[in-house]
C-alpha positions as CSV (number, residue, x, y, z in Angstrom):
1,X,102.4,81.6,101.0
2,X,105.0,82.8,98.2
3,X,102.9,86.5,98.6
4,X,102.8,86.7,102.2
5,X,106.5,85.8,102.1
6,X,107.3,88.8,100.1
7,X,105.4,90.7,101.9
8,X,106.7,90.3,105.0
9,X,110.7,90.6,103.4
10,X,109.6,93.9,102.1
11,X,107.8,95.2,105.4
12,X,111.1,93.9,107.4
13,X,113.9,94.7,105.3
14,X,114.4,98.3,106.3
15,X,114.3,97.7,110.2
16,X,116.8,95.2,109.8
17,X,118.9,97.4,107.6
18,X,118.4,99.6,110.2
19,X,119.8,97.5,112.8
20,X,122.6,96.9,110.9
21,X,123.5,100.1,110.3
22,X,123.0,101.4,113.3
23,X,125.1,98.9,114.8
24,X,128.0,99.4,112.3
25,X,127.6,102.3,109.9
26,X,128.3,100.6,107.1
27,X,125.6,101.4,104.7
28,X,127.1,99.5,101.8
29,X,128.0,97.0,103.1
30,X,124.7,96.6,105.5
31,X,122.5,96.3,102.8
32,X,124.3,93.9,100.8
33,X,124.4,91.6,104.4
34,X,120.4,92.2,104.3
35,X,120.0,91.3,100.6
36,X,121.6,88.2,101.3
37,X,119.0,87.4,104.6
38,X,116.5,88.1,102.1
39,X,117.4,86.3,99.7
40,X,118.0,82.7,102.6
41,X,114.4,83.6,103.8
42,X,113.0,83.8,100.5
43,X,114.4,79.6,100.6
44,X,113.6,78.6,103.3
45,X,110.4,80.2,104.6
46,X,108.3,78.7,101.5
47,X,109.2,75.3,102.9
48,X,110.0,75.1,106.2
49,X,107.4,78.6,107.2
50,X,107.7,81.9,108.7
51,X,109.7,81.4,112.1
52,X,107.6,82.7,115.4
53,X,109.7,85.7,115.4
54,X,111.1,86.4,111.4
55,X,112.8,90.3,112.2
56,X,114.8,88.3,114.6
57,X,115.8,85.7,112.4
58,X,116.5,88.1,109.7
59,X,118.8,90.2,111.6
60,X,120.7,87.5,113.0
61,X,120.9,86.0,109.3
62,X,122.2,89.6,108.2
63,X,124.5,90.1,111.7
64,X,126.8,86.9,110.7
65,X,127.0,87.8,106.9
66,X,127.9,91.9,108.2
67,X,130.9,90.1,110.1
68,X,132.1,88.2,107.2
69,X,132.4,91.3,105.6
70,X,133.8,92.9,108.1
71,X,136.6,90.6,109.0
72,X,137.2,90.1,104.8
73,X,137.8,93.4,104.8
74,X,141.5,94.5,106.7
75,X,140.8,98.3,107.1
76,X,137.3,97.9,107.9
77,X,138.5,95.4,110.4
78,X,141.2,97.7,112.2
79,X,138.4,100.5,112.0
80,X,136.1,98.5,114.2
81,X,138.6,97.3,116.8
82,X,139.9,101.3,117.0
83,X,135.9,101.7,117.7
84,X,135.6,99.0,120.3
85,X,132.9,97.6,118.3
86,X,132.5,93.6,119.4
87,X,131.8,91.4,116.6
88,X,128.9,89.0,118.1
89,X,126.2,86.5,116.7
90,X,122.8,88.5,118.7
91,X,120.7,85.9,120.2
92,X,117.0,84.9,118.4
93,X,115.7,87.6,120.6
94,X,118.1,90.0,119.3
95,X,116.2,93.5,117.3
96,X,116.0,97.0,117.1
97,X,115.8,98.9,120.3
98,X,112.0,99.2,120.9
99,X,112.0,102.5,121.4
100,X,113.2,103.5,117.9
101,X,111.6,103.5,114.9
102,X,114.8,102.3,112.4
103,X,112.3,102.6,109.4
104,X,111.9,105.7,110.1
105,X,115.4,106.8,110.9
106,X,116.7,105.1,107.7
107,X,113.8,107.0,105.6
108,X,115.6,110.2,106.8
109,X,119.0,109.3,106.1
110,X,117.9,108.3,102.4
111,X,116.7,111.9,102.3
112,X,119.9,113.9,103.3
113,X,120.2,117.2,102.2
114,X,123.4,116.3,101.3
115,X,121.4,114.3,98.3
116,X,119.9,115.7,95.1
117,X,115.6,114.7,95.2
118,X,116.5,112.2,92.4
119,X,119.0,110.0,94.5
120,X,116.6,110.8,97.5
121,X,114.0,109.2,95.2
122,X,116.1,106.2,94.4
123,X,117.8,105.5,98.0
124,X,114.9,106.0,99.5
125,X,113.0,103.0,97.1
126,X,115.7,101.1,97.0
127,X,116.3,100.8,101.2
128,X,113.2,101.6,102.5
129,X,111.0,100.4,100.2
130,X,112.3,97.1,99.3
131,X,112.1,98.0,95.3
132,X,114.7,95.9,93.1
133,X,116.8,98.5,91.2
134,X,115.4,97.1,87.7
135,X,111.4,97.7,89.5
136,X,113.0,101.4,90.3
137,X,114.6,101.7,86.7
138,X,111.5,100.5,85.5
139,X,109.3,103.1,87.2
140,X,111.6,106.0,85.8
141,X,112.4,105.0,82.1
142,X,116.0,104.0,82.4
143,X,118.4,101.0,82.4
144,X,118.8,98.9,85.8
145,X,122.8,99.8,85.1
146,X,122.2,104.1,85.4
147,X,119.7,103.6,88.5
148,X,122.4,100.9,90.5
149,X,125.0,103.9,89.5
150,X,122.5,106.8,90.6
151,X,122.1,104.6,93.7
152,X,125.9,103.8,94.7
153,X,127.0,107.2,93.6
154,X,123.7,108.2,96.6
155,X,125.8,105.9,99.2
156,X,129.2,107.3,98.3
157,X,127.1,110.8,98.8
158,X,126.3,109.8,102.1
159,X,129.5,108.4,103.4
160,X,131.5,112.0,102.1
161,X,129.1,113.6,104.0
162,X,129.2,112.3,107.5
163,X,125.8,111.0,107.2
164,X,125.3,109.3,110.5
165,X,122.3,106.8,111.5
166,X,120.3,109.2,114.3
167,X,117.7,111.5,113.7
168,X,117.8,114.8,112.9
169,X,119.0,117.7,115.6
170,X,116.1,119.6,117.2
171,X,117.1,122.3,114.7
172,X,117.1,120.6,111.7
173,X,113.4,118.2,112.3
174,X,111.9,120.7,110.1
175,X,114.2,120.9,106.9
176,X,114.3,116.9,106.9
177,X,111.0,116.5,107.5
178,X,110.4,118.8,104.5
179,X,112.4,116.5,102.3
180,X,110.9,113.2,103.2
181,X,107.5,114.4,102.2
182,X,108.6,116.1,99.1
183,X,110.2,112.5,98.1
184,X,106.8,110.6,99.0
185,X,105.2,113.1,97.4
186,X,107.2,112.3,94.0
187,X,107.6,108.5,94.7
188,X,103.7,108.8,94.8
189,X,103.3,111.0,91.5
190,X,105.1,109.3,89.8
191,X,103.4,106.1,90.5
192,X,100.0,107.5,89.9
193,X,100.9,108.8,86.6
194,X,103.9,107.6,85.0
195,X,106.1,109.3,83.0
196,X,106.6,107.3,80.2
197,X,105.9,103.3,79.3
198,X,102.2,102.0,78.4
199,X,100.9,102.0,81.8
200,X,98.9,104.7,83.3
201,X,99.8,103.8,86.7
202,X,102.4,102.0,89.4
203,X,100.2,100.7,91.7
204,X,103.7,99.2,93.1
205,X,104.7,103.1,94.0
206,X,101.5,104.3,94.9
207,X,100.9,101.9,97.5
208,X,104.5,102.3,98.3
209,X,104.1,105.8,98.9
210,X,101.2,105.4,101.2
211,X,102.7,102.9,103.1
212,X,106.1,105.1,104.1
213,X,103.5,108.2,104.4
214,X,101.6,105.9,106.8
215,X,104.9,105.2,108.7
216,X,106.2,108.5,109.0
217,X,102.5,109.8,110.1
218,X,102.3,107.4,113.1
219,X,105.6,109.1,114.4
220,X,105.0,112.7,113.4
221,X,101.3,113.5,113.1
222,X,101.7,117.1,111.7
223,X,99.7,119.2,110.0
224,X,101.5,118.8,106.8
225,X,102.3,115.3,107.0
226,X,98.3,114.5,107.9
227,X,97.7,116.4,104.4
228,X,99.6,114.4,102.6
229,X,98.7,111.0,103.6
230,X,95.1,112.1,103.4
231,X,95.9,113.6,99.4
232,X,97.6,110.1,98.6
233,X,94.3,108.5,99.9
234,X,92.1,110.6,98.2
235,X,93.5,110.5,95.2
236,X,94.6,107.0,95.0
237,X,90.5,106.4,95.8
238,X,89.9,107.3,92.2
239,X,92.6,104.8,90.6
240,X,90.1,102.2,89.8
241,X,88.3,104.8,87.6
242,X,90.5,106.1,85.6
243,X,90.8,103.6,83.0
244,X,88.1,101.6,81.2
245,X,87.4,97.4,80.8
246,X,89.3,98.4,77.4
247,X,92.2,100.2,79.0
248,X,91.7,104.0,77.9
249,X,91.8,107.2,80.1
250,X,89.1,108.1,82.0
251,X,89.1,112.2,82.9
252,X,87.9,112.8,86.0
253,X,84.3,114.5,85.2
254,X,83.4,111.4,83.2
255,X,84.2,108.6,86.1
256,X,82.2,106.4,87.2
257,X,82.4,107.4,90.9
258,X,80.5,104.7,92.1
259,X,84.2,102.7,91.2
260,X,85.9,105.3,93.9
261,X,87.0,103.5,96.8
262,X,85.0,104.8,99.4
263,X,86.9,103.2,102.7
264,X,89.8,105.4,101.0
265,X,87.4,108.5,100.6
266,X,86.3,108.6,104.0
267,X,89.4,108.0,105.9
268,X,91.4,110.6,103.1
269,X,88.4,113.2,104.2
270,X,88.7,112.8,108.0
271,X,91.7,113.3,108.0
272,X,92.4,116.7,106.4
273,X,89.2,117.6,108.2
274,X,91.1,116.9,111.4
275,X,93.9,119.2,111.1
276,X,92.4,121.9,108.3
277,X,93.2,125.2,109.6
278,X,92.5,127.7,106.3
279,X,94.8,130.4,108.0
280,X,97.8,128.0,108.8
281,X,97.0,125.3,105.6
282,X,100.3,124.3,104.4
283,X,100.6,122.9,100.1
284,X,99.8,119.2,101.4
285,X,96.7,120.4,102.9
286,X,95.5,122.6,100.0
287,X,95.7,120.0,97.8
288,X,94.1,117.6,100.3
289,X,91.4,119.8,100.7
290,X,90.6,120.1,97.1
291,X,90.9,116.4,96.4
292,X,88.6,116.0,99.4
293,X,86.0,118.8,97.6
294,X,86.1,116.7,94.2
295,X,85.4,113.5,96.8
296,X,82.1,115.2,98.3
297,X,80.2,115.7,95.1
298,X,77.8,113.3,93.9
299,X,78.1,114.4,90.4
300,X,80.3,116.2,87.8
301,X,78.0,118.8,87.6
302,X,77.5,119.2,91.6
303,X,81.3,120.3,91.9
304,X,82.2,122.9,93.9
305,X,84.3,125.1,91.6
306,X,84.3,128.2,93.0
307,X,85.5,126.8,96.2
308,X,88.4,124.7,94.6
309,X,89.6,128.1,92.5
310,X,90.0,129.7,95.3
311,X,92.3,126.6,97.0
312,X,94.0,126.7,94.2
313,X,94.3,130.6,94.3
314,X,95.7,129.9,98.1
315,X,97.8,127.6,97.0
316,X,99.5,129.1,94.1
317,X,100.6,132.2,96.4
318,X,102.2,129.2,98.9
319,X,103.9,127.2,95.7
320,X,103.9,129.2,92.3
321,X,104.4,126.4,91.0
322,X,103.5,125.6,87.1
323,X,101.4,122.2,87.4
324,X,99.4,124.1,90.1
325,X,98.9,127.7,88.2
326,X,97.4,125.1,85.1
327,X,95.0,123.4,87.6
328,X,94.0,127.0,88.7
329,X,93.1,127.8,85.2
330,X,91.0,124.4,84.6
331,X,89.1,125.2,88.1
332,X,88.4,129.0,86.9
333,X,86.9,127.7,83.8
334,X,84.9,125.8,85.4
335,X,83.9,128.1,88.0
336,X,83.6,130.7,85.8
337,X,83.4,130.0,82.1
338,X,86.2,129.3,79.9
339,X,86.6,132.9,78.3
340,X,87.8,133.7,81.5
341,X,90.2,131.0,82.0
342,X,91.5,131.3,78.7
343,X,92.2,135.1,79.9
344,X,93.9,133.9,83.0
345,X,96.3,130.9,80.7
346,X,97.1,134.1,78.6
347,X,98.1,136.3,81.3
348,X,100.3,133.4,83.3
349,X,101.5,132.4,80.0
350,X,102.9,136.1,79.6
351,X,104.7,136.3,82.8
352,X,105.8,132.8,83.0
353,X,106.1,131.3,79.4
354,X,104.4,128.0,80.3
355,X,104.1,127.6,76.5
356,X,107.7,127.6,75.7
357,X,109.2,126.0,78.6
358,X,110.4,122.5,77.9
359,X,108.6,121.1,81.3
360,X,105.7,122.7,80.7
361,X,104.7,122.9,77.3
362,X,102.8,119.7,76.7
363,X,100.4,120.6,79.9
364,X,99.8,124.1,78.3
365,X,98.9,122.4,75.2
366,X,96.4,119.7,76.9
367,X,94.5,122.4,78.9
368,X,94.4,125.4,76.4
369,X,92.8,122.8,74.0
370,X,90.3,121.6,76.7
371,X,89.3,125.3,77.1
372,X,89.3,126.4,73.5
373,X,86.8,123.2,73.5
374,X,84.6,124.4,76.1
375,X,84.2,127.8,74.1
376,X,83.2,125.6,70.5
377,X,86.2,125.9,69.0
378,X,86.4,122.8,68.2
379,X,89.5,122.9,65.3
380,X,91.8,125.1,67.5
381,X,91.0,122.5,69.9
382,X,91.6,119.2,68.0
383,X,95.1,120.8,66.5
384,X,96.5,122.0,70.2
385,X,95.2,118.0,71.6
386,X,97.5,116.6,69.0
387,X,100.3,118.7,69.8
388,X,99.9,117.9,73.5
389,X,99.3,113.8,72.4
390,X,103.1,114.3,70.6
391,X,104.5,115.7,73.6
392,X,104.2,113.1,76.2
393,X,105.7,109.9,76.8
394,X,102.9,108.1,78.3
395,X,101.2,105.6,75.7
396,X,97.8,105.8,77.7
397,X,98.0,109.8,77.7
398,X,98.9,110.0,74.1
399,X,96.1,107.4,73.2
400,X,93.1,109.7,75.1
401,X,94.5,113.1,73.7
402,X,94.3,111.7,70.0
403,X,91.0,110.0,70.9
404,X,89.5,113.5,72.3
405,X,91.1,115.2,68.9
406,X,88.8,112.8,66.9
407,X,85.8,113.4,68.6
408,X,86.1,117.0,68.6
409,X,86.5,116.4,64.8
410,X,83.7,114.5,64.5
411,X,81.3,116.7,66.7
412,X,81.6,119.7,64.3
């Protein structure tokens, strides 16, 4: 019961936040009048159960605390009578219109351009997502105290800006759009492989991340949107094999893929196959579609490599980005043979100095040395997988990279 309780207060929470602040704007203040309708449900549910309709109850619940605060409050007060907003207790049928998503509509708010991505990040956990700031501070290696700032510092953002509670003008669907998906996107990463800590994964975020992906796919089924939800799927299919019954690191060509999750793998396939359009493929798709050529073989050694360089080829011209230019030169390699791949490292390494930039560097490291290992140099190869293993933050990470420099030792 205690499950399906907090459950249901995280799936509820940001439509009646939404209500709220549609009706008064108050952002703040809102979501402090929803914590506490939470927190009375959280009570009371357990004992007396879920009423027949619990949004309903919620809201009301988070309507009467929104006009104590109100009426507390002397210049918020005048503010709303200058509005001609009535102060009312909504009947039990009372709810968001039905014609408007508020989960949605809040989800774009939290990503105002007005925002830097890491407040978008936060906000958009925090209110849409139902996250406790010490579960959000816990995902990204700092103190509850520096995410709640990060987070109110995000509201104050908002308020300076004008930020209203409507969606986007016809003109600007687009940009916000774009900046949704690039903060699921993240939200997702990072849950998938975290950052720092002695977890390999946040199944909290991942599922998280598919969730809001979910809920901004049923409204706006684009091409780019459909890629992403489809790459979250696909990729979360693997999650399951990427650690063993002892808890070390997995690599991808030496999963058990009989562990993927194949209700995951099929509906992650169909639907980048539904909108895949090679000449008009955005990043989303790209990397959907190479997740999705990973998915099809039945072996390691049945890969498609060629095929997957050449994504990778497409989608480095789209986003010359480093993370993708290092997978480019694992899937030459590969495709190709490592002499060549270690050709192509050098040459990007040249005109982008992936081996001395700070962000960079320990990915440089990782992959040179699992290229110099393909080509039998195995001492090259043990020294740059300890460098890497010093250079990241993740216990799991730095665990497998020593454990690959042994054996490449002890295989010589």
């Amino acid at each position: 019961m205690t499950g399906q309780v907090e459950h249901l207060l995280r799936t509820e929470a940001p439509q009646v936040l939404g209500a709220l602040v549609r009706r008064f704007g108050q952002f703040d203040s809102a979501e402090d009048a929803v914590q506490e309708a939470l927190l009375a449900a959280s009570r009371t549910w357990p004992a007396d159960g879920v009423p027949d309709n619990p949004r309903s109850w919620l809201i009301r619940i988070a309507y009467r605390r929104m006009v104590d605060l109100l009426r507390s409050d002397q210049a918020r007060r005048r503010r709303e009578q200058e509005a001609g907003l009535a102060l009312y207790e909504p009947s039990g049928d009372a709810g968001p219109p039905a014609d408007v998503d508020d989960s949605l509509t809040l989800l774009l708010l939290c990503c105002h351009p007005s925002l830097p991505a890491t407040s978008q990040v936060a906000l958009t956990l925090r209110a849409v997502g139902g996250l406790t700031t010490a579960e959000i501070a816990h995902a990204y290696g700092t103190t509850e105290n520096t995410m709640g700032t990060r987070i109110s510092r995000a509201k104050q953002q908002l308020a300076r800006a004008g930020a209203r509670f409507t969606p986007p003008a016809d003109n600007d669907w687009s940009d916000r759009t774009a900046a949704v998906t690039q903060v699921l996107y993240l939200i997702f990463n990072e849950g998938y492989t975290t950052s720092s800590g002695d977890e390999l994964t946040r199944v909290d975020l991942t599922q998280e991340a598919i969730r809001l992906t979910r809920l901004l796919h049923g409204t706006l089924p684009t091409a780019e949107v459909t890629g992403l939800l489809a790459l979250m799927l696909l990729t979360e299919s693997r999650r399951l094999a990427r650690t063993s019954a002892d808890g070390h690191l997995v690599p991808l060509e030496q999963q058990d893929r009989t562990r993927w999750n194949a209700e995951l793998v099929g509906e992650g396939t169909a639907l980048i196959d539904s909108v895949w359009n090679r000449q008009e493929a955005g990043p989303y798709q790209l990397q959907a579609a190479i997740a999705a050529v990973h998915a099809a073989a039945e072996s390691p050694e049945r890969t498609d490599w060629p095929q997957i360089a050449a994504l990778y080829l497409w989608l480095e011209r789209l986003t010359p980005t480093a993370p993708v230019q290092l997978s480019r030169v694992v899937a030459v390699a590969h495709a190709y043979g490592p002499t060549r791949g270690l050709a192509l490292l050098d040459d990007l390494d040249r005109r982008h100095h992936l081996g001395r930039n700070p962000l960079t560097h320990q990915r440089e490291r990782a992959v040179r040395a699992h290229l110099l290992e393909m080509t039998g140099d195995t001492g090259g190869a043990a020294a740059l997988y300890r460098e890497a293993a010093a250079l990241t933050d993740n216990q799991l990470e730095r665990r497998y990279l020593h454990d690959r420099a042994d054996q490449v030792d002890h295989s010589t």
